[in-house]
C-alpha positions in Angstrom: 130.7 157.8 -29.5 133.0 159.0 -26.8 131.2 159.8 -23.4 128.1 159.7 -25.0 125.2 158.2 -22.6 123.8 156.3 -25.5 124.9 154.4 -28.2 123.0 155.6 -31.6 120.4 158.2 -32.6 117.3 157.4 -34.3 115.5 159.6 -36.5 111.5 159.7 -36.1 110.3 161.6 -39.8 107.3 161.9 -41.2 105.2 164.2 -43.4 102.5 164.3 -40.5 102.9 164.3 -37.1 105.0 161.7 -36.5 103.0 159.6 -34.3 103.0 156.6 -36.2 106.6 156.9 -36.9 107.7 157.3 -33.3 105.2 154.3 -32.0 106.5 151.9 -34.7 110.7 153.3 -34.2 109.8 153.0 -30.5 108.5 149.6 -30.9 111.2 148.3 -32.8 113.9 149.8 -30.7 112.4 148.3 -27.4 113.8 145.2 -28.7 117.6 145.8 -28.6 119.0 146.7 -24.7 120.9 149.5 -25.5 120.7 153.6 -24.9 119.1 155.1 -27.8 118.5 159.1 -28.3 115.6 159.8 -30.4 115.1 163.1 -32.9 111.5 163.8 -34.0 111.6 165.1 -37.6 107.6 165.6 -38.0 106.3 167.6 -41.2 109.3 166.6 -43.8 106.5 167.3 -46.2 108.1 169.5 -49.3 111.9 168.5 -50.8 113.4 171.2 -48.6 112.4 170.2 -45.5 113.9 167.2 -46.8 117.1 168.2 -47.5 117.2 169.7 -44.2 116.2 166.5 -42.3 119.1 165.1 -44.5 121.3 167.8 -43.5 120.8 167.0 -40.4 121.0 163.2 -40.1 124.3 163.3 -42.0 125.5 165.8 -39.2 124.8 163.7 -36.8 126.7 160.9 -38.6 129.8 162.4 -39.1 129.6 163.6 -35.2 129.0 160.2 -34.0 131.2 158.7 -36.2 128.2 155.5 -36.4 125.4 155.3 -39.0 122.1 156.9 -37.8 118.9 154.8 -37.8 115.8 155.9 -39.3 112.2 155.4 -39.3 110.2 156.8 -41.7 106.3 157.3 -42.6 106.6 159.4 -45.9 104.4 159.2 -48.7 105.7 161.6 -51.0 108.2 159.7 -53.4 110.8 162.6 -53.9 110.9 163.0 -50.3 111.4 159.4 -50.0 113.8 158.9 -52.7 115.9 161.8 -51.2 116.5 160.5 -47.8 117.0 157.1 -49.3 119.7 158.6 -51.6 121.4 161.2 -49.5 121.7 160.1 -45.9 124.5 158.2 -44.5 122.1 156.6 -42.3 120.0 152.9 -42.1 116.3 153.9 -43.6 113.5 151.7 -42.8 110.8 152.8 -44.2 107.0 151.8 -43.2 105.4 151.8 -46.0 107.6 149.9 -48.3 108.2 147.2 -45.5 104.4 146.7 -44.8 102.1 149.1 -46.8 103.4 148.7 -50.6 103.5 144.4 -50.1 100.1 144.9 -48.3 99.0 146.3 -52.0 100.2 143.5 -53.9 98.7 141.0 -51.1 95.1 142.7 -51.6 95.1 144.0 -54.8 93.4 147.2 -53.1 95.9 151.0 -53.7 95.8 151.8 -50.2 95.0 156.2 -49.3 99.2 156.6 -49.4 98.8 160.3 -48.7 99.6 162.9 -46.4 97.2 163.8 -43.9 95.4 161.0 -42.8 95.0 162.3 -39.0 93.0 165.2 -40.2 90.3 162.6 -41.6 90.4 160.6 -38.3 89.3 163.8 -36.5 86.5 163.9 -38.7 85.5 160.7 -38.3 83.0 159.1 -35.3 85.2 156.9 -33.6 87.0 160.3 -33.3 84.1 161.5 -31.8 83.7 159.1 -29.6 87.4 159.2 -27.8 86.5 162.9 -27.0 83.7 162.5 -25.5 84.8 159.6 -23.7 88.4 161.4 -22.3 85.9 164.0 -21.3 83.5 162.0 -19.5 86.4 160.4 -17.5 88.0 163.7 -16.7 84.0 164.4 -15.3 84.4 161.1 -13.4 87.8 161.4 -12.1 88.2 160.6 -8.3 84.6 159.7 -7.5 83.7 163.6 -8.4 80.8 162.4 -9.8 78.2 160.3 -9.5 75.3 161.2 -12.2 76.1 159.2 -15.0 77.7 156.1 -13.9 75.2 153.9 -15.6 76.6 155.1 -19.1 80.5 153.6 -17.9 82.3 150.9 -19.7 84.4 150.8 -16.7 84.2 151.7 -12.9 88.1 152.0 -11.7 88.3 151.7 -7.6 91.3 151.5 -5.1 93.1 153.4 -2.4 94.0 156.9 -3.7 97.4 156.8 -5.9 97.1 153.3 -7.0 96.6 154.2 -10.3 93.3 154.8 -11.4 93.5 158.6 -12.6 96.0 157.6 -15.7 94.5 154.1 -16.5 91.1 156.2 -17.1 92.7 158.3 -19.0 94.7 156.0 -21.2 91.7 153.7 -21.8 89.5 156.8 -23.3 92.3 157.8 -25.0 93.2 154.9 -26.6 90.4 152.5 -26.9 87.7 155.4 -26.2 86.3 153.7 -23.2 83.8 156.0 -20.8 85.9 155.0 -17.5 84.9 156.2 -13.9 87.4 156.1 -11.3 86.2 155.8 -7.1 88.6 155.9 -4.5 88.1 153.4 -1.6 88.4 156.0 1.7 88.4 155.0 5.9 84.7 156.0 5.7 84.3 152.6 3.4 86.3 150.1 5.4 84.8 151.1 8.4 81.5 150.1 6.9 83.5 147.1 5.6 81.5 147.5 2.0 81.7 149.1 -1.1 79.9 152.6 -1.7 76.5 152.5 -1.7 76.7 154.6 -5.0 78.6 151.6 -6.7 76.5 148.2 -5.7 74.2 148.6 -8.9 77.2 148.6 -11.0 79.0 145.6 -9.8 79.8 143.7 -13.3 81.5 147.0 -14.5 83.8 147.0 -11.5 87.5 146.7 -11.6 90.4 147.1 -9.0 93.2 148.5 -8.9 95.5 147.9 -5.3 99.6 148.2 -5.0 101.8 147.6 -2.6 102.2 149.1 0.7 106.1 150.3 0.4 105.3 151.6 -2.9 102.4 153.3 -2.0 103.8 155.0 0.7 107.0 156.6 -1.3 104.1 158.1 -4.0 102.5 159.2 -1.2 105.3 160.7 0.3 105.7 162.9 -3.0 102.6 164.4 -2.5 102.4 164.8 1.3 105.5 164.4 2.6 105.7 162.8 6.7 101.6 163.1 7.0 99.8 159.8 8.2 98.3 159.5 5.0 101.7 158.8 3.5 102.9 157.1 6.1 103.9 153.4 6.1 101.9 152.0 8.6 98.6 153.8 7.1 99.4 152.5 3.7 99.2 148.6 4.8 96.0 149.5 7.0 94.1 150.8 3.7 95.7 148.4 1.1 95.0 145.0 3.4 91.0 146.5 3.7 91.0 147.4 0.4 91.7 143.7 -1.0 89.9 142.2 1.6 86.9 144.6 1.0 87.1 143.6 -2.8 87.5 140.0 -2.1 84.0 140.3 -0.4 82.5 142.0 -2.9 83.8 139.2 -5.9 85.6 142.2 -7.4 88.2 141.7 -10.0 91.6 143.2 -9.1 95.0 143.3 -9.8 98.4 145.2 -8.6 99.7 147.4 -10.3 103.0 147.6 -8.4 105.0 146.1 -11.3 103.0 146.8 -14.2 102.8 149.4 -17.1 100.1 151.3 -17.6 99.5 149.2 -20.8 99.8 146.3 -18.9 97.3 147.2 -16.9 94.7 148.2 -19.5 95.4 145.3 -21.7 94.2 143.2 -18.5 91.0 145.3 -17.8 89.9 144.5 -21.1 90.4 140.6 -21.1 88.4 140.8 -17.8 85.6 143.9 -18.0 85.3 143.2 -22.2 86.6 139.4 -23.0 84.9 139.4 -26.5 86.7 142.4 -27.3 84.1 144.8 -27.6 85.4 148.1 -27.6 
């Protein structure tokens, strides 16, 4: 591929949304240090969206002049057995690598149809996600303070260190009720945590960052004001440690870390028998 910034394109298709597909191509691909462009194909649900999707995978392979990779979640046969056939491409295909041997393994026909999302939006745990995204969006930033008895999770740190999207992503994905509270002057100068947050002490989890980093987020934000500025940065950092050091708080940075990373360390420490 001549001046190409990456190396090979992989196809994401699926008869549904393509959520799986992309997580599990995603997942594999993270594996191999190399530029990759990805194409979502979601909805190849009928024989001529297929043809289409093979179209244009071939395209792409005689452009390229390399064998597309694709990743496939696709239940109906004929669609299957057409990209299979057709493209000039690697196929991996989900459910006959893991789903079809799972069948043998259990002796169980798994659900193998299109549409399974729309019956996890019917479903509880469903439910449950909502309600807790929306009670973290409610509890975002120390807005509010009714209701922090029904947390899994209290989030707190210096603003921009992180707490807003590791709320978020723990309600999304594990359907957590998460509260986040920034640590402000008003607190070290009292050199204690809120007063609003003592009862809930075993739900508590920091979040701190460094200084240089926090600064250039900052910076984004509010460019040149002292609350971006360098110096101000240490100041609130070092009293928010030592503040949480007091208080036997659990913390961690999240200079370094992914977001999953972050989560995934939350819930060793706020839920270690993995109850959520």
């Amino acid at each position: 591929m001549p001046n190409s910034p990456y190396l090979r394109t992989v196809f994401l298709v699926s008869d549904g949304t393509g959520i799986t597909a992309e997580t599990f191509g995603k997942s594999i691909m993270a594996q191999f240090d190399m530029p990759v462009r990805y194409v979502r194909l979601p909805f190849v649900d009928s024989l001529e969206k297929a043809r289409k999707a093979v179209e244009q995978i071939n395209t792409v392979a005689q452009n390229e002049g390399v064998r597309p990779i694709v990743f496939t979640t696709l239940v109906n046969m004929d669609v299957v057995h057409i990209l299979n056939a057709e493209t000039r491409a690697m196929v991996m295909d989900m459910f006959a690598t893991f789903v079809n041997p799972l069948e043998r393994e259990l002796g169980i026909k798994s659900h193998h149809r299109v549409g399974r999302f729309s019956d996890v939006a019917k479903s509880q745990a469903y439910r449950d996600r909502m309600e807790a995204i929306n009670f973290s969006l409610m509890h975002d930033d120390g807005q509010m303070n009714k209701g922090l008895e029904q947390s899994d999770v209290i989030l707190i740190g210096v603003s921009r260190s992180g707490k807003t999207p590791t709320s978020l992503y723990l309600a999304l994905q594990y359907g957590l009720k998460v509260s986040n509270y920034p640590l402000i002057p008003e607190d070290f100068e009292r050199r204690q945590l809120p007063p609003s947050l003592l009862p809930f002490k075993p739900k508590l989890f920091g979040l701190t960052i460094q200084p240089e980093r926090l600064s250039e987020i900052r910076n984004e934000r509010r460019p040149g004001s002292r609350y971006a500025s360098l110096e101000n940065c240490r100041y609130e950092v070092a009293e928010a440690e030592a503040m949480m050091r007091r208080a036997g708080v659990r913390w961690l940075s999240t200079t370094t870390k992914s977001i999953e990373e972050i989560a995934t360390t939350i819930l060793q420490e706020v839920m270690p028998d993995g109850d959520y």
